[in-house]
C-alpha positions as CSV (number, residue, x, y, z in Angstrom):
1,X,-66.7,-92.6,56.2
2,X,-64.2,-94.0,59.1
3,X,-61.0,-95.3,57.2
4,X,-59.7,-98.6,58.8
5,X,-56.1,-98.6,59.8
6,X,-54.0,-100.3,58.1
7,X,-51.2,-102.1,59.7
8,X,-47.3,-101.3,58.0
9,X,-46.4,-103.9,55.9
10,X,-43.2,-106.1,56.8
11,X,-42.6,-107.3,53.7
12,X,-43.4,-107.0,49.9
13,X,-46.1,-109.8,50.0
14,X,-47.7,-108.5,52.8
15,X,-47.8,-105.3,50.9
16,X,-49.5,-107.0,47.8
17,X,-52.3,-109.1,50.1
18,X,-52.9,-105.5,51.9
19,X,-52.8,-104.1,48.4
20,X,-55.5,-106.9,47.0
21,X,-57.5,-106.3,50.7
22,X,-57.7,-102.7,49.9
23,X,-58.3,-102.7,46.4
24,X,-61.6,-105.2,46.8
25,X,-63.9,-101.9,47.1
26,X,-64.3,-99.9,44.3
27,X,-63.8,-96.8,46.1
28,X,-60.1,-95.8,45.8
29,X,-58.2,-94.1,48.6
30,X,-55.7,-92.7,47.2
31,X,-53.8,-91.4,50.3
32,X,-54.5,-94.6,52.2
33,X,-52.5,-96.1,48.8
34,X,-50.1,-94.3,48.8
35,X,-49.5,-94.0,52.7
36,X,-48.8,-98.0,52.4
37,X,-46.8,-98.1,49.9
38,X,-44.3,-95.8,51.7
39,X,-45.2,-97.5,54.8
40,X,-43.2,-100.5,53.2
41,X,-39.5,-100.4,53.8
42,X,-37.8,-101.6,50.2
43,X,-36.0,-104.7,51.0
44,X,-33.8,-105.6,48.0
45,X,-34.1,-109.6,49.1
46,X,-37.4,-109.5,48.3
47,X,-38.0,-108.2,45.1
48,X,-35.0,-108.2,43.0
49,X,-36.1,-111.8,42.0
50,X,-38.4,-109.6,39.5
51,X,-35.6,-106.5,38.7
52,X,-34.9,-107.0,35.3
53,X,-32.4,-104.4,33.7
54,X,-31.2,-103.8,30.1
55,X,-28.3,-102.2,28.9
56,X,-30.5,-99.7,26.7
57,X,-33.8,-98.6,28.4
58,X,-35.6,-99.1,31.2
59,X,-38.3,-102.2,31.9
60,X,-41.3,-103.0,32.8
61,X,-41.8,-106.0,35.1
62,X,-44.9,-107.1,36.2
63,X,-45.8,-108.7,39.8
64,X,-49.1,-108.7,40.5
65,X,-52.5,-108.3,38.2
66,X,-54.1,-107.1,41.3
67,X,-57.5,-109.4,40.5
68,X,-57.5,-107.3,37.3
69,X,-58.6,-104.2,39.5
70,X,-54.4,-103.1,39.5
71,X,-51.2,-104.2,37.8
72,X,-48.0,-103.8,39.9
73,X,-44.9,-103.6,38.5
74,X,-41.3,-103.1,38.7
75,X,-39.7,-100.8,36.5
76,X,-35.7,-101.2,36.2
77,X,-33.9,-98.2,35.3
78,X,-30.1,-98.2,34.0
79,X,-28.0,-95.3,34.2
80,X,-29.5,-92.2,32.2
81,X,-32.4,-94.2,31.5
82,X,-35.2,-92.3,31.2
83,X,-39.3,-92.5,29.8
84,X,-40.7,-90.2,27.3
85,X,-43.4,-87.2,28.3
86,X,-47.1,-89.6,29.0
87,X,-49.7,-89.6,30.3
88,X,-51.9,-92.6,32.4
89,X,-54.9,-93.2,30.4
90,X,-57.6,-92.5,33.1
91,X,-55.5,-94.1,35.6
92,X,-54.4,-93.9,39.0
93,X,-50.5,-93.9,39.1
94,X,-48.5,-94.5,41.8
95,X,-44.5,-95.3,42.3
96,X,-42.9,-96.0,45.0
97,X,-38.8,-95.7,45.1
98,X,-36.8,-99.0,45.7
99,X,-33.6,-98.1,45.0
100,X,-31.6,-95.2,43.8
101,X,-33.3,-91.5,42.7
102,X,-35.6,-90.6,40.2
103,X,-36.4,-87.0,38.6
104,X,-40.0,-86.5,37.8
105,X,-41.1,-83.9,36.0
106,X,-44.3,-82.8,35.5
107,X,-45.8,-80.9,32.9
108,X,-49.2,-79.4,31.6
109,X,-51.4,-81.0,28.5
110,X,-49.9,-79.2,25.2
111,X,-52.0,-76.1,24.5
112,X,-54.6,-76.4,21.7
113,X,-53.3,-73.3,20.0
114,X,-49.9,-73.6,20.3
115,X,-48.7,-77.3,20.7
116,X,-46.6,-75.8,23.9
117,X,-45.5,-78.2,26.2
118,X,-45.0,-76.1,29.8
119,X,-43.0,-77.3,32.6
120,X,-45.1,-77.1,35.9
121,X,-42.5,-78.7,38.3
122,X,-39.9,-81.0,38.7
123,X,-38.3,-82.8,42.0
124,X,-36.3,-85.7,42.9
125,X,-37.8,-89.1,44.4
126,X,-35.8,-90.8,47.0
127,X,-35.6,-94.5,48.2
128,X,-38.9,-95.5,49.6
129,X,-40.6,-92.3,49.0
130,X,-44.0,-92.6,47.1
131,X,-45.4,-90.3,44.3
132,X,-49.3,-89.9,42.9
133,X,-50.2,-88.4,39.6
134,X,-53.5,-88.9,37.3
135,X,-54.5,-87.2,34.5
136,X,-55.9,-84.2,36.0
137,X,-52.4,-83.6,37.4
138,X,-51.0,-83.5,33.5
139,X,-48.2,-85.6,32.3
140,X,-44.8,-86.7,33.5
141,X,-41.4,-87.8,32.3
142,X,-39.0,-89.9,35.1
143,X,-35.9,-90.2,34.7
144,X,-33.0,-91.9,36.3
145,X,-30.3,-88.8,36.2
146,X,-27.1,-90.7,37.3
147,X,-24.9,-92.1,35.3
148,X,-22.8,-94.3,38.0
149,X,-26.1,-95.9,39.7
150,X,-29.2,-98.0,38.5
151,X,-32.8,-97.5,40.1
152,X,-35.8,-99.5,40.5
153,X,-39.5,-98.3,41.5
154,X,-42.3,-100.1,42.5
155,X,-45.6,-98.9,40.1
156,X,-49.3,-99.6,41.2
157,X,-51.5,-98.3,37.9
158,X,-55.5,-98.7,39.1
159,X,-57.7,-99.7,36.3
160,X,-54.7,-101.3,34.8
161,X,-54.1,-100.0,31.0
162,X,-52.6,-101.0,27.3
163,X,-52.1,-98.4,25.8
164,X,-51.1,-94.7,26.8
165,X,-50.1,-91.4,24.9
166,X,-46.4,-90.0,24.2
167,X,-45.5,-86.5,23.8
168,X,-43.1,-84.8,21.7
169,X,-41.4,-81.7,24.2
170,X,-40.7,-79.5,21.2
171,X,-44.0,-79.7,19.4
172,X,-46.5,-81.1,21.9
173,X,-46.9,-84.2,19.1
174,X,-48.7,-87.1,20.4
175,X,-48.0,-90.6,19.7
176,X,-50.4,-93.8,21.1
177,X,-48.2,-96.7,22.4
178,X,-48.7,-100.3,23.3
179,X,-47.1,-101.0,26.8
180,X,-45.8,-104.1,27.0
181,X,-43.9,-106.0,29.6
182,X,-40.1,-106.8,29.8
183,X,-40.8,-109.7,32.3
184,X,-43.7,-111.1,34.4
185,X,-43.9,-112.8,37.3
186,X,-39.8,-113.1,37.1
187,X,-39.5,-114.3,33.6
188,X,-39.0,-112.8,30.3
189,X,-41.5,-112.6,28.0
190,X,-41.0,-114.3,25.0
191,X,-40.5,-112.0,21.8
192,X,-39.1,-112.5,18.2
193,X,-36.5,-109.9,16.2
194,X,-37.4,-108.5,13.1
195,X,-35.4,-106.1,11.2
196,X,-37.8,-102.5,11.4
197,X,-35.7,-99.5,12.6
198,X,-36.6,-95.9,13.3
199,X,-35.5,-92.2,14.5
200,X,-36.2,-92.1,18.0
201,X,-36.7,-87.9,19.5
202,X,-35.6,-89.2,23.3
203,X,-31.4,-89.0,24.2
204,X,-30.7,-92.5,21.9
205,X,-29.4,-92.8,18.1
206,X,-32.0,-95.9,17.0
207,X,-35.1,-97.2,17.8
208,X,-36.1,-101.2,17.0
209,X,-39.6,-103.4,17.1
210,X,-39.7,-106.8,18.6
211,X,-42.4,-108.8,18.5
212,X,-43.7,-111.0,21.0
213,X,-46.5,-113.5,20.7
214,X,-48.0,-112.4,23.8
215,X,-47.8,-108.7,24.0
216,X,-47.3,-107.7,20.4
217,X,-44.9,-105.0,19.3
218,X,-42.2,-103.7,22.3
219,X,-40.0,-100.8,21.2
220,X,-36.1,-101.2,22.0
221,X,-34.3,-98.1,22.8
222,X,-30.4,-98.4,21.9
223,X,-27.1,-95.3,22.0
């Protein structure tokens, strides 16, 4: 089948209408996704409006529900901030580089026998590049390495998803987690404090729950 050329996007909203355009088949392209994602040049005018950092992890901000076929997101990340090992549910994952670097690494499933987690690759993501990975890749950890500068990546995850699965390096463990969103549309999500601590295996000394009306539990990652 012929693919239609898509024009490069000027400007983060006409990335989101070519996005919602493209999206309206149920047939997904994945290089004509990604291709216009990195067509888009990051222009910090335009979406740190929805860049919402935190001293202790990095967060999730959502921008678009994509007609519920995609969620688009910005995820902030503070110096040293980093995700755990995961995978994408059945997804389609793609993330695009705003600002700063990112480390990816990729890794296979743990084996069935041995609970080994095995490093397949690992590179670094520069400003306006745009990465792909499903679960037939494996799973992935990012990371923001530096610890003088903050970065911020634009994420397209098509079906969008609730819930995805954490692993433990060392053991190959798996944990199910609720995602949950730091902000949406530009403002903070509501949440209440309660008092529930735990160990956390990631470079942090606690671990709290918050609870917010609308999205339920969000874990808060402190040093």
């Amino acid at each position: 089948m012929e693919q239609t050329e898509v024009m490069k996007p000027e400007t983060l909203d006409d990335l989101i209408k070519v996005l919602h355009k493209i999206f309206e088949s149920d047939n997904i392209n994945v290089e004509e996704v990604q291709n216009i994602m990195e067509a888009y040049d990051s222009n910090p005018q335009e979406w740190m409006k929805f860049a919402k950092f935190d001293q202790f992890r990095y967060t999730r901000n959502l921008v678009d529900e994509g007609n519920g076929k995609f969620n688009l997101m910005i995820l902030c990340w503070g110096e040293g901030h980093g995700s755990s090992i995961h995978d994408h549910t059945d997804s389609h994952c793609f993330m695009k580089l705003l600002q700063g670097q990112l480390k990816e690494t990729l890794f296979e499933w743990p084996d069935k026998k041995t609970c080994n987690m095995v490093q397949k690759s690992q590179r670094i993501l520069q400003t306006n590049q745009c990465a792909y990975i499903n679960d037939s890749f494996g799973l992935h950890r990012v990371e923001n390495a530096s610890h003088t500068e903050c970065s911020a990546s634009l994420h397209l995850y098509s079906p969008p998803f609730k819930t995805c699965q954490t692993f433990d390096q060392r053991t190959g463990h798996k944990n199910t987690v609720k995602m949950t969103f730091w902000s949406k549309f530009g403002e903070r999500t509501p949440f209440n404090f309660i008092e529930t601590t735990c160990c956390c295996p990631m470079n942090y000394t606690w671990m709290s729950l918050k609870k917010s009306p609308e999205n339920g539990w969000r874990l808060i990652l402190g040093s």
